[in-house]
C-alpha positions as CSV (number, residue, x, y, z in Angstrom):
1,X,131.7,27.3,-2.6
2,X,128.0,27.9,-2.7
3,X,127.5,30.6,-4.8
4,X,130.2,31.2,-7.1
5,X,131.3,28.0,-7.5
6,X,128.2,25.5,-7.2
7,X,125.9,28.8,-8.8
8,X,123.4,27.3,-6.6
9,X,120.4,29.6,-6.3
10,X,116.8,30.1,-4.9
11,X,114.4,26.7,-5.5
12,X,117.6,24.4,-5.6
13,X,118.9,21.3,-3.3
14,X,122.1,21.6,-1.9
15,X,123.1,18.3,-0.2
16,X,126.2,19.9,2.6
17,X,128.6,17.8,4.3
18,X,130.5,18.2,7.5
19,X,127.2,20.6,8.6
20,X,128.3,21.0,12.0
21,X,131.6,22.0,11.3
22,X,132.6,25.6,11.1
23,X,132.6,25.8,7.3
24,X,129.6,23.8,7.2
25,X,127.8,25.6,9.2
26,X,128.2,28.5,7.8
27,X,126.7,27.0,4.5
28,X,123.9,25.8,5.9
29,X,122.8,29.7,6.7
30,X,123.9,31.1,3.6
31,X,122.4,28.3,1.4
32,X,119.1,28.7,3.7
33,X,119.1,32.4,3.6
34,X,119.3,32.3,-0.2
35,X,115.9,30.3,-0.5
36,X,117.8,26.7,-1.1
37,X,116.8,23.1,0.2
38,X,119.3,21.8,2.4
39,X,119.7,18.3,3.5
40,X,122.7,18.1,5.9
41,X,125.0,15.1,7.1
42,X,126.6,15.7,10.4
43,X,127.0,13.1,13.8
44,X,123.7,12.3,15.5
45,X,124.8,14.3,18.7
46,X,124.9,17.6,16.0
47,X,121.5,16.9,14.8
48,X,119.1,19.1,16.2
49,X,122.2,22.1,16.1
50,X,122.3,21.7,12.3
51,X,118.4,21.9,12.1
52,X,118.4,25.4,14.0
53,X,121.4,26.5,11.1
54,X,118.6,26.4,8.4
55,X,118.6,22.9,7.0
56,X,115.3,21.1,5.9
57,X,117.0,17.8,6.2
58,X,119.7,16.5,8.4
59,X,121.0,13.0,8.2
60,X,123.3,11.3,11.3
61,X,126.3,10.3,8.5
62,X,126.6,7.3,10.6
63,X,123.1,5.6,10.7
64,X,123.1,4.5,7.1
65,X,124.5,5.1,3.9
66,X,122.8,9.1,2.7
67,X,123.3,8.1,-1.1
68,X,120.2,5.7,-0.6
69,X,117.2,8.3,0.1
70,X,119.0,11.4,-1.1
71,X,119.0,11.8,-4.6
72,X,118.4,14.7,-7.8
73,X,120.6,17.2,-5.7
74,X,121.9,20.2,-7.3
75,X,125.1,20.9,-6.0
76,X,127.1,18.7,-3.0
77,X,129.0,21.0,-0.6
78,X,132.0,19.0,0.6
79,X,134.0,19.2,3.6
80,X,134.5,15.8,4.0
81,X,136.3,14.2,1.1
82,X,137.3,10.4,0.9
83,X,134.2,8.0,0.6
84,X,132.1,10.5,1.2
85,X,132.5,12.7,-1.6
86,X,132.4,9.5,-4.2
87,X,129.3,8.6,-2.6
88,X,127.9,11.8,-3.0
89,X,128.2,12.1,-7.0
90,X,125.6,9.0,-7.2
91,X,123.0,12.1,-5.1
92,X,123.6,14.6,-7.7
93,X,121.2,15.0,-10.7
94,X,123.0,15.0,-14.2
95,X,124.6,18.3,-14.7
96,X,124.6,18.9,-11.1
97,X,128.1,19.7,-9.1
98,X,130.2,18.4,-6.5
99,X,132.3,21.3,-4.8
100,X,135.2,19.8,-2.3
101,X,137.6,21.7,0.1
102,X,139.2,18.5,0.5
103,X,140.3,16.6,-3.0
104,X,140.0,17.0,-6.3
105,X,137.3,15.1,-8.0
106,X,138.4,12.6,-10.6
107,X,137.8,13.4,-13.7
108,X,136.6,10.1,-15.0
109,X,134.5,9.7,-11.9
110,X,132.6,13.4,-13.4
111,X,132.3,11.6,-16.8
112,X,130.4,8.7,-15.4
113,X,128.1,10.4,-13.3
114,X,127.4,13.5,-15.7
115,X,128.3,16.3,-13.0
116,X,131.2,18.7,-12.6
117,X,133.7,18.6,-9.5
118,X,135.5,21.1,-8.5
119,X,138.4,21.3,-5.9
120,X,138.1,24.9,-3.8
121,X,140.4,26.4,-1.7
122,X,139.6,29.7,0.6
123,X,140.6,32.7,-1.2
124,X,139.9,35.6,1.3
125,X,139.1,38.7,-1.2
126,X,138.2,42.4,0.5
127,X,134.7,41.9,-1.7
128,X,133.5,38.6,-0.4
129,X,134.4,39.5,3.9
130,X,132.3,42.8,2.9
131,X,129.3,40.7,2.1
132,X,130.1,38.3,4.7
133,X,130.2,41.2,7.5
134,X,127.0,42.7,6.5
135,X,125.2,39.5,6.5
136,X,126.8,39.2,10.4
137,X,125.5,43.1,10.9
138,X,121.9,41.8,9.6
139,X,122.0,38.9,11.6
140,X,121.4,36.4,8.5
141,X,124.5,34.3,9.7
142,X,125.6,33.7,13.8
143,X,128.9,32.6,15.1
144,X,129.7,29.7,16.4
145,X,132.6,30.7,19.1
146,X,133.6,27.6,21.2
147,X,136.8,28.5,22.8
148,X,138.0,32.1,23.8
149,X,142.2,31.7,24.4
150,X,144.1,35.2,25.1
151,X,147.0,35.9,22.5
152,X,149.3,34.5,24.9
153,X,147.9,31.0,24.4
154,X,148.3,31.0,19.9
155,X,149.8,27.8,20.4
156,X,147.4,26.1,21.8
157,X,145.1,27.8,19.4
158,X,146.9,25.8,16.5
159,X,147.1,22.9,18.6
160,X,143.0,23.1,18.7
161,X,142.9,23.5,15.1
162,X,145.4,20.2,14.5
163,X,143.2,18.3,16.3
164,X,143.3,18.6,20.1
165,X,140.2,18.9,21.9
166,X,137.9,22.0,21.9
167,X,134.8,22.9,22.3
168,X,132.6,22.7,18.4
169,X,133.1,27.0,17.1
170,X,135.3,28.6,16.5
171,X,138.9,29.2,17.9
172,X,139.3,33.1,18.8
173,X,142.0,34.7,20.1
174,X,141.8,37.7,22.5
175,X,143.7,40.8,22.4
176,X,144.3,42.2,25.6
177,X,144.5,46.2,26.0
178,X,147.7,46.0,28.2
């Protein structure tokens, strides 16, 4: 999303969304390992987590409306959608781009603003978990492991993911030798 897709780069803003969630997160250390500005949005009680990720900036998404003092971004990382992501055009400089794991971004709503949207979804490739792995192996980018389930319990793993309570990190299943 960051890189190939928003082509941000070293000296840039990136304004992410959703910075405390898993996918978020993990932009917020690429984006800050790769020399870019970040300015976050995440729930106040995520705050000072987000901060120790990398970002410059991080905003509590519900103490006021982020469109008023963040503006002339680069590229908006969106995990959010809805609202959110319309909001987020008006923060982007002109020729700037939205990147969404959520929705599409109108076309006309691109037009007005003078930035490009564009609608990801993950595609694992053996190239990208290489560079991902040795970044890990470096230490550049740290886990976030919230709740350890043995194999036995994969259901409740994708309950967790549809939305029952856990713990913020990531769900990891454990492989027992026996």
């Amino acid at each position: 999303m960051l890189f190939e897709y928003a082509r941000a780069r070293d000296g840039q803003t990136a304004l992410i969304h959703g910075a405390a969630g898993n996918v978020g997160a993990y932009a917020v250390q690429l984006a800050a390992f790769a020399g870019i500005r970040v300015i976050a949005t995440c729930a106040a009680d995520d705050v000072e987590y987000v901060h120790s990720l990398g970002a410059d900036r991080v905003l509590d998404y519900k103490a006021g409306p982020f469109e008023e003092s963040v503006t002339d971004v680069d590229a908006v990382i969106d995990t959010v959608g809805g609202s959110t992501q319309q909001r987020s055009l008006a923060a982007l400089k002109r020729g700037g781009i939205l990147v969404s794991s959520v929705s599409p971004v109108p076309q006309e709503a691109q037009q007005r603003f003078g930035v490009k949207g564009v609608f990801f979804l993950v595609q694992v490739t053996t190239e990208r978990l290489k560079r991902l792995s040795h970044l890990f192996d470096q230490g550049a980018l740290k886990p976030n492991v919230g709740t350890v389930l043995p194999l036995t319990e994969a259901r409740q793993a994708h309950e967790m993911l549809a939305g029952a309570p856990h713990r913020r990190g990531k769900i990891v299943l454990r492989v027992d030798a026996n």
